[in-house]
N, C-alpha and C positions, 0 to 999 in steps of 0.2 A: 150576631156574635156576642156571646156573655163579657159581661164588663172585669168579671174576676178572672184573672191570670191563675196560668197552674204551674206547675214544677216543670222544669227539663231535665229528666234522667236518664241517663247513660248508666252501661255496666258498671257497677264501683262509685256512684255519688249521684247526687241531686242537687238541682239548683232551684232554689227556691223563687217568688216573687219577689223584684225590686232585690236581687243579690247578683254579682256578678263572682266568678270563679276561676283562678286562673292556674288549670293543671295542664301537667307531663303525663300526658297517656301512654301507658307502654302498647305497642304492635305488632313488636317481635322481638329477638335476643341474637346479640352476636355470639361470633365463634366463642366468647367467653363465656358465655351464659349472662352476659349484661342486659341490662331492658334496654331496647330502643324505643326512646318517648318520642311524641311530635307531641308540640304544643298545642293547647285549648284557652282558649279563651268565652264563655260563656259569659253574657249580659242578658239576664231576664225581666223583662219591663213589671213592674207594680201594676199594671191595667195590661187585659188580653188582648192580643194584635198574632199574626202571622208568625211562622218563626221561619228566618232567614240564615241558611248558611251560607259561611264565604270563604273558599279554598284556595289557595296560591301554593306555589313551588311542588305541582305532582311530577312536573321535571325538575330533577334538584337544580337547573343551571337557570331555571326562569325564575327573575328579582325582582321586577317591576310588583308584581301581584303583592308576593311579602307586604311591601309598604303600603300598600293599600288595606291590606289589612291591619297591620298591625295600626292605622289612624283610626281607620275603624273602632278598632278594641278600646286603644288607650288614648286615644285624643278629642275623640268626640264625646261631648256630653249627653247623657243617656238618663236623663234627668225624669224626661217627660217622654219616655219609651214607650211604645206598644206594643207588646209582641216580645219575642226572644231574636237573639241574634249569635249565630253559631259561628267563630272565627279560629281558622285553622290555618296560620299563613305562613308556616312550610310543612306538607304533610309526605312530601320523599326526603325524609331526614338523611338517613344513607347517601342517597345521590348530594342534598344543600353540603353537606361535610365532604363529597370529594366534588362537586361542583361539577357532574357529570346528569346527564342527562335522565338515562335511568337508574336502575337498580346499580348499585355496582358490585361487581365478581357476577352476580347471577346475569346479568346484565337483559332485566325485562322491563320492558316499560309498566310501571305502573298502573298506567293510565291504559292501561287495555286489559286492567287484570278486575274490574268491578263489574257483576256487586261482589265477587270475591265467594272463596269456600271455607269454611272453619277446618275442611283437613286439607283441605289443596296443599300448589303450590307455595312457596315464602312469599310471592309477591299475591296468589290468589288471599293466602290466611292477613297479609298485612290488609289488603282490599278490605276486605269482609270484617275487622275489627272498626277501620274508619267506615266505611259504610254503616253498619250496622249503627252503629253507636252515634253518629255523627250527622248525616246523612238523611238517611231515610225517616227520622222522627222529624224534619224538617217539609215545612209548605214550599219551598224555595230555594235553591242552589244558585250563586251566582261564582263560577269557575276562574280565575284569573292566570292568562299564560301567556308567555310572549312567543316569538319566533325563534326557530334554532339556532345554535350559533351563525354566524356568519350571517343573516339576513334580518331582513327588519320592518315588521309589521305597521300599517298606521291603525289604530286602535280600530276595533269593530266586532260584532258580535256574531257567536255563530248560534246557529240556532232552528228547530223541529218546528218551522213555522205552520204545520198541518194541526199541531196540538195547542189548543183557544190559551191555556196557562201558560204556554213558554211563551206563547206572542204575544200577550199581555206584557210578561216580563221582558222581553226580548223590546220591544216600543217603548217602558216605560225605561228602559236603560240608556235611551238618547242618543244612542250613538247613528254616524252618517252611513254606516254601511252594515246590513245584515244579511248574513251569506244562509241561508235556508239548507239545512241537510238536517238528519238524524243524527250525524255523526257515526265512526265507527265504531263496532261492537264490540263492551267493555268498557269504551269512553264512560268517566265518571257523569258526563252528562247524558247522553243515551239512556245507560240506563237507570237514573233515575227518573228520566222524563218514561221511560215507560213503566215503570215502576207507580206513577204517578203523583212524582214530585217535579214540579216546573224547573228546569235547570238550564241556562246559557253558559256559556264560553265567549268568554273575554281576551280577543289577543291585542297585544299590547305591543310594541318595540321588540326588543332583541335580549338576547341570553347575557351574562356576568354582568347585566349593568342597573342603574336605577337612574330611569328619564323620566324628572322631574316634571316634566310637562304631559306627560302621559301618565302617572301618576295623578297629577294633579284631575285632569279632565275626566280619570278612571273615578276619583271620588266624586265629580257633580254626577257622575252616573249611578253610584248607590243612591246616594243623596234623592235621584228622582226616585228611584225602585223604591223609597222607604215612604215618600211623599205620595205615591202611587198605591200604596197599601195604608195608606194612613196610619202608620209607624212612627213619621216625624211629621203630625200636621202644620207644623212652621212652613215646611221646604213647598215650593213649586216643580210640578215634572215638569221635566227639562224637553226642550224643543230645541234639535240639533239645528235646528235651517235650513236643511232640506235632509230627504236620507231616501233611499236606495234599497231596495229588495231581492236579494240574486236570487231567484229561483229558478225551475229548470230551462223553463224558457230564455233564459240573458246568456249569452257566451262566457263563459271565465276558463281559464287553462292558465300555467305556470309554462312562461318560455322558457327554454332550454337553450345551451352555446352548442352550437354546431362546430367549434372549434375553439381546440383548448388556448389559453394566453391569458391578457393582463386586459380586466375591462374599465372601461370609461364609461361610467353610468353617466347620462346625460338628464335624468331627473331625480326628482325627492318621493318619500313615500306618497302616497296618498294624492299624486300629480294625475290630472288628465291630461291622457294624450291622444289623437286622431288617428285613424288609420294612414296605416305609410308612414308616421313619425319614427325618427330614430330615437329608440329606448336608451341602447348601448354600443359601443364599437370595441369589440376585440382586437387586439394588437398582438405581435408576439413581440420578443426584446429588443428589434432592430426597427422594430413601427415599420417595415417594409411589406405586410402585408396588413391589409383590417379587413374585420367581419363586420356591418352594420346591420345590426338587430331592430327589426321595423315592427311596429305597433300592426298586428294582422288586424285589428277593428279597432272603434272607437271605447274605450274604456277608461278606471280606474288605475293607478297601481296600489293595490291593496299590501301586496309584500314584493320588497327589493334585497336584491344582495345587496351585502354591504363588505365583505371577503373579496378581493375585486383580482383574484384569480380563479382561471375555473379550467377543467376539464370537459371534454365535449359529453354533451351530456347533465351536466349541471343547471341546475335551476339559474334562472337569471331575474324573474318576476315573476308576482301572481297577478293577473291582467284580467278584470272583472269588466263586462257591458252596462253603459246604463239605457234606460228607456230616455225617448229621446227630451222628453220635460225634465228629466232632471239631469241631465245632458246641461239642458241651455240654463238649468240654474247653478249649475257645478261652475260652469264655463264663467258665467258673468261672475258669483264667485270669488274666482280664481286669477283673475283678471282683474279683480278690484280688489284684493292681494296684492298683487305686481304693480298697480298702481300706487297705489299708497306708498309702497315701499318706494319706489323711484323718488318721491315725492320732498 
């Protein structure tokens, strides 16, 4: 890799060596003919490295990511940078300003409309300007999204573990649990990874809020991806303590209530629990009848509701398998958690 850095340019400007930039990209116009911007923030390192993007809020109601990016941008020092670093940390402007999930009036998800078409739809043409300009001049995509409302993800990555670059990145991101798929088509990761830019998906906690603890643990996870490209030679990749690879082989499924009422979730995110445990007990308003929701195998919970009424039918967890060694180092663990804590 040559030691001289080059320009990062986008439609309408350039950013130079050792310059950072911090624009209003317009992506489309309201009913008034106004610009709708999303934020940019460019950082281009003085010496050549990798260029990394980082997106947050493609569902306007997921917060967590934002702040991780915006530390990114504006609080880390980018001193002794490698490479560029592309940060976009709400790019569903529409949806962050009515705090709705997708689009809103047209009401599409974003996030199924990449890489977008310059005549398409409003949400393909808003696609295809961040893509185009943002995106794809990028080595790297690193996605940030939390769970929908009402449920509440423990951090972990999703990720096209067949492709050598996203499992690179997908390891070098450190987190305990990575869920192996493509993704679905349109997913801004999908298609960049086929496109052939390396892109994960970071889910994080739950909609309208910022948890600072997932947040925080979100940042030692760039922090290795940058130490892993030699970006920040300071930093060390991070080694989570153990971690997990759901591929097709592991059981995972999202239980559902087989009847509607008021739940009592009987664990935390990210708890192990055994086959036959009770997950949750549905109630209705006189507790004169209950439903207990039993663990069908040994697994994770990777997402929980956190909305603790449901109709039959509603998601209750996403219930991921481990292989049986990291089984027994989950277990001890987690138990050495509960110790301490008593303690």
């Amino acid at each position: 890799m040559s030691e001289e850095a080059t320009a990062f340019t986008y439609h309408g400007g350039t950013v130079g060596p050792g310059e950072t930039a911090n624009v209003r990209y317009t992506v489309s116009e309201t009913y008034l003919g106004d610009p709708i911007r999303i934020p940019v923030t460019i950082i281009n390192g003085e010496r050549a490295g990798p260029t990394v993007c980082l997106t947050a809020a493609l569902h306007g109601d997921e917060l967590n990511g934002i702040e991780v990016v915006r530390a990114v941008a504006h609080e880390w020092a980018h001193d002794d940078l490698r490479g560029t670093i592309v940060c976009l940390p709400v790019l569903n402007v529409p949806g962050f300003l009515a705090q709705q999930r997708y689009l809103p009036i047209i009401d599409r998800d974003l996030n199924r409309s990449f890489p977008g078409i310059e005549s398409g739809t409003s949400a393909s043409r808003m696609a295809h300007r961040i893509y185009t300009n943002f995106v794809q001049p990028c080595d790297y995509v690193l996605d940030f999204h939390t769970s929908t409302r009402g449920r509440n993800n423990m951090l972990h990555v999703r990720a096209d573990m067949e492709d050598e670059r996203v499992d690179r990145l997908a390891r070098a991101f450190g987190s305990n649990v990575i869920l192996d798929s493509e993704g679905p088509e349109g997913t801004l990761r999908r298609e960049a990874t086929e496109d052939g830019v390396g892109a994960i998906t970071i889910e994080m906690g739950e909609a309208h809020r910022f948890q600072r603890d997932l947040i925080n643990e979100a940042l030692h996870g760039v922090e290795s991806v940058f130490a892993e490209y030699g970006m920040r030679p300071s930093e060390a990749v991070r080694w989570p303590g153990w971690r997990t690879i759901i591929h097709d082989d592991l059981e995972k499924t999202w239980l559902r209530a087989d009847s509607g009422g008021i739940v009592d979730m009987h664990h935390d995110r990210g708890a192990l629990v055994h086959d036959g445990d009770a997950i949750c007990t549905i109630t209705n308003p006189f507790m004169t009848e209950k439903d207990v929701v039993e663990a069908p195998f040994t697994g994770l919970l990777v997402g929980l509701l956190e909305n603790p009424v449901v109709f039959p039918g509603n998601p209750l967890c996403h219930l991921v398998e481990l292989d049986e060694s990291t089984r027994r180092v989950v277990e001890s663990t987690q138990s050495g958690v509960q110790r301490n804590g008593e303690t």
